[in-house]
Structure formats: structure tokens, C-alpha cells
N, C-alpha and C positions, 0 to 999 in steps of 0.2 A: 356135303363137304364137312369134313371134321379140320378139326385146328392145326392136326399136324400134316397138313396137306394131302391127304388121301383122298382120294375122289371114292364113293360108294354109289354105287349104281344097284338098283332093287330089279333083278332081270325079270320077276315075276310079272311088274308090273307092265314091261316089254312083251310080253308071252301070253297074256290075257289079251281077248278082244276089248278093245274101249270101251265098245258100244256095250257092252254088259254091265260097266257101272253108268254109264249114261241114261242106259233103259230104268235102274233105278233112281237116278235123282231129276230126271225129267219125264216124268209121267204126265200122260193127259192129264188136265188141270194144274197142273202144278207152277206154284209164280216162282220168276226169278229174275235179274237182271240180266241185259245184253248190252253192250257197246257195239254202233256203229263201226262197222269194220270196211266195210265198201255200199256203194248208193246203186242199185240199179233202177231200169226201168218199170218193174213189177213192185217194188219193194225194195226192202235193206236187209242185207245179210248181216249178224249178230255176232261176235264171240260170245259164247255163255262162262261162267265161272270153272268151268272145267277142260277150259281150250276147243270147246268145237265151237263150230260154225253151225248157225240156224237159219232160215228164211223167215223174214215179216213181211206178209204182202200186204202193198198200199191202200188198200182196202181194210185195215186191221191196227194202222196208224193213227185212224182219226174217221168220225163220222162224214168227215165233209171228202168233197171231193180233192184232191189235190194233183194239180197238173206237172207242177215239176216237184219232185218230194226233195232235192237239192236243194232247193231254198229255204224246208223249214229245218230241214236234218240234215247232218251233219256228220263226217268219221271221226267218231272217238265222241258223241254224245252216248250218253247212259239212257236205254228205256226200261220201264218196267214191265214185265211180260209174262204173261202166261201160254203152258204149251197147249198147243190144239192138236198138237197131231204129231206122233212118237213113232216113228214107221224104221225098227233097227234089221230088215232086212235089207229095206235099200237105204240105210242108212241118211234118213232126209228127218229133220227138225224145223216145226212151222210152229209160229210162236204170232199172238196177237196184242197187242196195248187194250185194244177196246175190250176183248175178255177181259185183262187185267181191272179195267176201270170198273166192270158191272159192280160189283159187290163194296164198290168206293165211295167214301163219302164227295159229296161235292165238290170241298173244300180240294181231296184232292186230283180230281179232275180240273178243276181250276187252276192249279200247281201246274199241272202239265200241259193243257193247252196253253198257259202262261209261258213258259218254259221254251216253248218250241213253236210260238205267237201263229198258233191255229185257230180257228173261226169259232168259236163258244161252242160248246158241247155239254149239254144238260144229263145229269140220272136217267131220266126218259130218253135223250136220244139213245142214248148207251143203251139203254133195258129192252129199245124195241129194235135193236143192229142184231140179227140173226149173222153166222157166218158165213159167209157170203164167199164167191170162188173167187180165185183171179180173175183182174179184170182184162179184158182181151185190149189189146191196142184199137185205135181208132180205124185203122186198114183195115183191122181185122172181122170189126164189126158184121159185115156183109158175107162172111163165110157161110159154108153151108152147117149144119151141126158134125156131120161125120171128120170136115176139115177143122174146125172148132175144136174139135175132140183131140183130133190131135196134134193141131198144134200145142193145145194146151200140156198132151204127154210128150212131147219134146221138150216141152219148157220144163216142165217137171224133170227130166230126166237128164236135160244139159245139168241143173241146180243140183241135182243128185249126184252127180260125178263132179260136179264142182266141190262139195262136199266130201264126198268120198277121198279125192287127191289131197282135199286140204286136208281131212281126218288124218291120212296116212301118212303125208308129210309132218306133222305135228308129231304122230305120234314115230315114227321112221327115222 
């Protein structure tokens, strides 16, 4: 918007894929901030600083277990986040707090279980939390591994088209 009321629109920016500047600023490893944007059952989906949508599964919130993640989080809290997993053909963004914390001091790990009043969580527990899959629901427990398998790539792929509609709508 310039002062004398013109509207300027940059169509390039239109006419680019998203995902090729997203591919570069959210590389594996790489930390950034997400806001709570909706609570599900596996986890919290994230805006990132560049309008897309990510996945954090509940497993990567916190070392402890947490039963309803509604109680300790929130839409429209801020985490701090590193990516685990940049996948821009099917365009899906999975992002962890507990990577973020490995390489943190204490102090602030303290901050953030503070913050969002979760169970203590030490260096150690953080250092020895491998990353770990989604977790299956309690029904689900009892599947066999081939049905396991894919329920889990349904989930994955409903979140991916979640993703994908939001990406296009945003950018659309």
C-alpha cells in the first residue's frame, strides 16, 4: 500500500511455489517459533512466521505423558520449535519442543515447563527422549502392525491435506 492509495500487488510472489521458500527457511534442524492455531488429538498444529501450518505431535511437547494436551496448551500460545521433518512434496511440516530444548540450558527448560505448568523435565530427560512416532490412540493399541501402519498413513495424510488446503488457501 503506498500513500496515495494504490494497491501494489508483487504477482511473482503468486506464481512461485510457497513451498520453495519454506524448503529454505525451515530445514531439518532448524529452530523457529509457532503459535497454537488449533488443539488436536495427536498434537497441535502451529502457524510458523511465514503463514504455513506445521504438526507437533504430543509426544514432542513434553517428556511426560499428557492425556488431554487442551489443558496445558492453548490457541494462540507461542512454542519454541525445531523442524524434524521438511517433507515439500507432500507438503507436511512436523516440528518438536523437546528437540528444541536438547541443546538448552536448564534454566530454560524451566521457562517452559513453567509456562505451560508441565511435570519437571530435566537435561537428562531431554538428552535421553529419542524421537519417538505418534502415538496411537488407546483402541488402537491392540491393532495388528500392518493395520497400525496404516492407520497411522491415514493420519498422516488426512494432516497433509489439511495442510495442503490451508497452504493454498493462505496463499490463493
Amino acid at each position: 500500500m503506498q500513500n496515495s492509495g494504490e494497491f501494489r500487488l508483487d504477482i511473482n510472489r503468486w506464481k512461485d511455489n510457497p513451498w520453495d521458500s519454506f524448503e529454505q527457511f525451515y530445514q531439518k534442524g532448524t529452530d523457529t517459533e509457532g503459535v497454537i492455531n488449533r488443539i488436536i488429538e495427536k498434537g497441535v498444529i502451529v502457524e510458523l512466521p511465514l503463514g504455513v501450518d506445521a504438526f507437533v505431535p504430543v509426544s514432542h511437547l513434553t517428556t511426560a505423558q499428557l492425556k488431554n494436551i487442551g489443558e496445558k496448551f492453548k490457541n494462540g500460545d507461542k512454542l519454541p520449535l525445531r523442524v524434524i521433518e521438511f517433507d515439500k512434496e507432500n507438503k507436511k511440516i512436523v516440528l518438536s519442543v523437546v528437540e528444541y530444548l536438547k541443546d538448552k540450558e536448564q534454566k530454560v527448560i524451566d521457562d517452559y515447563v513453567g509456562k505451560f505448568k508441565l511435570p519437571k523435565m530435566t537435561m537428562k530427560d531431554i538428552a535421553t527422549v529419542e524421537g519417538k512416532p505418534i502415538e496411537l490412540a488407546p483402541e488402537n493399541a491392540e491393532m495388528s502392525k500392518s493395520r497400525r501402519r496404516n492407520s497411522l498413513f491415514k493420519q498422516e495424510n488426512l494432516l497433509s491435506i489439511y495442510l495442503v488446503v490451508k497452504t493454498y488457501s493462505f496463499w490463493g
